[in-house]
N, C-alpha and C positions, 0 to 999 in steps of 0.2 A: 908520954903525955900527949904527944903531936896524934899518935893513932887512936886514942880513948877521944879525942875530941873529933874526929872523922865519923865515931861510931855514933859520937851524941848527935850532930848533923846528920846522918842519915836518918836516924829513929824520929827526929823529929819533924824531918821532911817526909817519912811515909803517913807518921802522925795526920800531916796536915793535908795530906792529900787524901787519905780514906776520911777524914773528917771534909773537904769541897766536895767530895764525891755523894756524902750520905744527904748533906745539903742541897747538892743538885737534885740528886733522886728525888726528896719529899718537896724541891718547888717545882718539880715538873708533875708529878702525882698529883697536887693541890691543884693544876691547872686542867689536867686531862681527865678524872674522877670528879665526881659531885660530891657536893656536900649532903653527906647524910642527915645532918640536923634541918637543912634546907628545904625546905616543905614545894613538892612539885604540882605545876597545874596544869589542871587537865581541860579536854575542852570534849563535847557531845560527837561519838558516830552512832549512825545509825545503822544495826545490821540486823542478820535474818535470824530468827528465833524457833526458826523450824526448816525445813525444804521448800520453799515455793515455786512451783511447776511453770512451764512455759506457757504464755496466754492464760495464767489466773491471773484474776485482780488480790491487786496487794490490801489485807484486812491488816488495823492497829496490832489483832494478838498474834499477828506472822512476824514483831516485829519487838523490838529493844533496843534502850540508850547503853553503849559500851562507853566509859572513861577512857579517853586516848592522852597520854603525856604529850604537852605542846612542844617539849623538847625533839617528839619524834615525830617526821613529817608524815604525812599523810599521801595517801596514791590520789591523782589529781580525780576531781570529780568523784568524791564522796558525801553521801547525803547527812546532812548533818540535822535535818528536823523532820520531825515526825509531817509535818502537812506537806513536807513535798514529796511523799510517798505514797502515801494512803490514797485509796484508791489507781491508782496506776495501774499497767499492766506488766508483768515480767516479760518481755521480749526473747528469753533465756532462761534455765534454771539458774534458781539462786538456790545454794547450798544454805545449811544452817551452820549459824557462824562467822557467814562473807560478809562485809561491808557492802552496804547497797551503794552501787553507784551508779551514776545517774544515763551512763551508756546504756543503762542494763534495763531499763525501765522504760514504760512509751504514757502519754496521756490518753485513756480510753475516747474522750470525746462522746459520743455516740453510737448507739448501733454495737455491731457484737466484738465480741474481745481480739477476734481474727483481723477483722479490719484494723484494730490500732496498733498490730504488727508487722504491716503491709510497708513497707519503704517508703519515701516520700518520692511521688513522680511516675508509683509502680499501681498495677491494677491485680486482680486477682479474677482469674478467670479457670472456671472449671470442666473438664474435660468427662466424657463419658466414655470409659473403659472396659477391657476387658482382662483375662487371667494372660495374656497373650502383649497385649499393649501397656499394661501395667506393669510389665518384666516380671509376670512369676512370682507377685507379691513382696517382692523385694523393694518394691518403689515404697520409701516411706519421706515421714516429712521433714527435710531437711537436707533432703538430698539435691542431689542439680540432675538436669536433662538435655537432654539435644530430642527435639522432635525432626522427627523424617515426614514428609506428606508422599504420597501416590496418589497418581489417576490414571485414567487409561483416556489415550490421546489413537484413535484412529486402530482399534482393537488391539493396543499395544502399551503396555506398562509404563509409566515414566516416573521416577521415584528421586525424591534431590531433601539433603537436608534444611531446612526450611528455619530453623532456628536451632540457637546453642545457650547452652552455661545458663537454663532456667529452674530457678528455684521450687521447689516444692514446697505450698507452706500446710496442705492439707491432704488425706486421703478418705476418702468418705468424709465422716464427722470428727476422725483424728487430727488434732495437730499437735501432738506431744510427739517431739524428735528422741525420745527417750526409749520408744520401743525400737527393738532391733530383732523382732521374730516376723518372718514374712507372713503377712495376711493379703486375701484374694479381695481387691476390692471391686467398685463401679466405678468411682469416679477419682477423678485426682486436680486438686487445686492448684492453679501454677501461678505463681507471680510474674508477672511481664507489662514491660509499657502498651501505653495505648495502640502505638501501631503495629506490635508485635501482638496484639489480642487479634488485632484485627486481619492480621497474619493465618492467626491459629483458627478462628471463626470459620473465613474463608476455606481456608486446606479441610474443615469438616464438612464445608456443604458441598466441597468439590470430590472429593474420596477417603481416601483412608489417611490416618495419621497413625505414627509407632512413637513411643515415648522410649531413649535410648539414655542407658544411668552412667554416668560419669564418675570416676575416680575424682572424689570433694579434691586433691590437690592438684587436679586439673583446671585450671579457671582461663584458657586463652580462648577465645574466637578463632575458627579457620575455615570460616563459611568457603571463601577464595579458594580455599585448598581442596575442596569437595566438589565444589560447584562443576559441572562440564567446563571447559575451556572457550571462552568466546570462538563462535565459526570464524575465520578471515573476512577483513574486508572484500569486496568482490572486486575483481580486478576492472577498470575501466577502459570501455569497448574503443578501439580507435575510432575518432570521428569519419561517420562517408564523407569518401571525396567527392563533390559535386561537382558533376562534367559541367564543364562553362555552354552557357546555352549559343548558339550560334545566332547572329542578329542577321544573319541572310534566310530567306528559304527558296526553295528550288521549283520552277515551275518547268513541267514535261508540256512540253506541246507536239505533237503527230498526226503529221501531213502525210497520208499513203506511207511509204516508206519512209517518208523523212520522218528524223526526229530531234526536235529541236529543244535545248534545256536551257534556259535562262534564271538566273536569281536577283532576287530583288529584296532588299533594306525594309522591314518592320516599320 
């Protein structure tokens, strides 16, 4: 009797443990799953309805309202209405399908679509090239540069890198970074501030310029590193010692053979 009521306890103690168990389960389930009857709400993004190219202006039919669940966040700076896009400029390709966001986009303003992808602070200044200075058609837009300047100083060459890590935003009439086949051009447009234009002006009316292409995940400055090495200070000459002037001076006077010297006080 003592061992049939040991078994009835134990049966009913697993009973009641897979029964808190099944209970645990479906109120953590109930917390972490949604309610399917529960109706979700969405809220407007706006994204690309086709490919839109780098430096085109953004048209209403490049464009569509996606439903996004409010439950799921959003990547920050996402455009959410149509007027704050249209008309704009793409700064970047925008794929069809991306979320337009508002890094990606510049405000035309005026004047041509190149200028409202210029940086703020930056100028765009354009060079005239050759198959030689242009690296072999290899320069396209979106690449970076180091310019080299030369002149000849006293029948003799003198060549120093003159600037670094310059962006390319055009080559002729291109500025789609998209192409990747080398074309021969003439000219090539650089982004630089003002006293770096004026840098690059200068180095054309004085000689030659070389445009030098940089590995894009190269981004450091080391003008320092290139430059000649400052000449030495020039060593400073010891001061003359100035003989003390004597406050006598000596008068000769000569009689026949005699000869008489006397001095006398200034």
């Amino acid at each position: 009797m003592m061992k049939k009521s040991k078994f009835t306890y134990l049966f009913l103690s697993l009973v009641m443990g897979i029964g808190a168990a099944v209970l645990a389960d479906n109120w953590i389930q109930q917390r972490i799953s949604p309610d399917p009857t529960a109706e979700l709400e969405y809220e407007p993004v706006i994204v690309a309805d086709m490919d839109i190219h780098f430096g085109h202006k953004i048209e209403l039919n490049q464009l569509r309202v996606m439903e996004w669940p409010k439950t799921t966040s959003l990547p920050g700076g996402v455009i959410q209405k149509m007027e704050d896009v249209q008309g704009r400029i793409a700064n970047q390709t925008i794929l069809k399908g991306e979320m337009i966001l508002a890094s990606r986009i510049v405000e035309q303003g005026s004047g041509s679509t190149l200028a409202a992808v210029i940086s703020p602070t930056k100028r765009a200044i354009t060079l005239r090239v050759n198959d030689v200075v242009g690296v072999a058609g290899f320069l396209l837009p979106g690449n970076r540069v180091d310019v080299l300047a030369s002149r000849k100083i006293n029948q003799r060459v003198s060549t120093k890198t003159l600037l670094e890590d310059l962006k390319v935003l055009a080559v002729d009439q291109t500025a789609s970074p998209e192409k990747d086949k080398p074309i021969v051009v003439r000219a090539v447009t650089i982004e630089a501030d003002p006293k770096q234009a004026e840098k690059l002006f200068k180095a054309t009316e004085e000689g030659r310029i070389q445009l030098v292409l940089r590995n894009p995940t190269d981004r450091g400055q080391r003008i320092a590193s290139v430059l000649p090495a400052p000449a030495p200070a020039p060593v400073p000459k010891p001061p003359k010692r100035v003989r003390k002037q004597d406050p006598f001076s000596s008068v000769t006077v000569i009689r026949g053979t005699h000869v008489d010297v006397s001095r006398t006080r200034f």
